[in-house]
N, C-alpha and C positions, 0 to 999 in steps of 0.2 A: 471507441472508448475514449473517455476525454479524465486523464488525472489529473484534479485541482489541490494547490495547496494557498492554506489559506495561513494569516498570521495568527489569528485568533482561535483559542480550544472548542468557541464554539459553531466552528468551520463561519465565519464571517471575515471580513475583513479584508484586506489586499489579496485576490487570487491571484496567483500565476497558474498557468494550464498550461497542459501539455496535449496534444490529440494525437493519437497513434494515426495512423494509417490506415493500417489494415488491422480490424479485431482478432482480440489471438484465438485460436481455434479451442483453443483448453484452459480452463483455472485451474488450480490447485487451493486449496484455505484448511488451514490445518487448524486444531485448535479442541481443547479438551477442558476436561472440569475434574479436578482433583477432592478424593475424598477421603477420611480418616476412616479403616472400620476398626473401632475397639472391639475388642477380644472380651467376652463376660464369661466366667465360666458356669456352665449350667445354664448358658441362656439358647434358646433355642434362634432368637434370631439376632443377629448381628445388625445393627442400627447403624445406616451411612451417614458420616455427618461432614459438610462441606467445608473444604478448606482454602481453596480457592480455583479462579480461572487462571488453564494455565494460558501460556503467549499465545495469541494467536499469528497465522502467518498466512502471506497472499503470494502467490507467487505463477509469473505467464511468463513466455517468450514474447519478444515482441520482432516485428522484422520492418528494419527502414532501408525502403527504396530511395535511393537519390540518382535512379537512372532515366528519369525520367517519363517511366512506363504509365504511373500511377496520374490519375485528373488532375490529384489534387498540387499537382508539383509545381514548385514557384523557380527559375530561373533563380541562382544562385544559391538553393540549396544544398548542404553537405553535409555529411554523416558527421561533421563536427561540430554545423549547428544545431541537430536535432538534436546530440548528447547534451550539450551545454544546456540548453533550452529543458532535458527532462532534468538534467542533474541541478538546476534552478531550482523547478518547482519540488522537487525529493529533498534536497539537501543542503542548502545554501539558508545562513541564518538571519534572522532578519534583525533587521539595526537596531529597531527601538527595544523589542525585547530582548534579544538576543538569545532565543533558541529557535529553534529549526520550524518549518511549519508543519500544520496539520494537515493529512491528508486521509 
């Protein structure tokens, strides 16, 4: 699995990446659609009318090796450069616009 964030809303721009390792074995994505039923009386059917999408959310474990088991390991990797490295591309805002990127 490869996370990119990008600067721009329409995912172009500076990526930062991140590559997991190992793919997580399970997603989660949660995510629903909100709707009004008005109440008529004497009406036999109740007419659903849309209000909006609610949040949606992604959510995996990921698991990082720095014991050196895994091909892909580089000599001087550490469980605090991966963090750094993901909490880059997730969270860190970017200078010219100054909000976070898109991922």
């Amino acid at each position: 699995m490869l996370i990119t964030g990008y600067t721009n809303a329409d995912y172009s721009g500076d990526g930062k990446e991140f590559e997991v390792q190992i793919n997580p074995s399970s997603l989660a994505w949660k995510g629903g659609i909100q709707y009004d039923s008005p109440k008529k009386q004497g009406s036999a059917y109740l007419e659903r009318k849309y209000i909006r999408h609610n949040e949606t959310s992604l959510s995996f474990k990921l698991t990082l090796d720095v014991t050196g088991v895994l091909p892909d390991f580089e000599e001087g990797d550490t469980l605090g450069n991966y963090l750094d490295t993901l909490y880059t591309v997730l969270y860190t805002m970017d200078s010219e616009s100054h909000e976070p990127r898109y991922y």
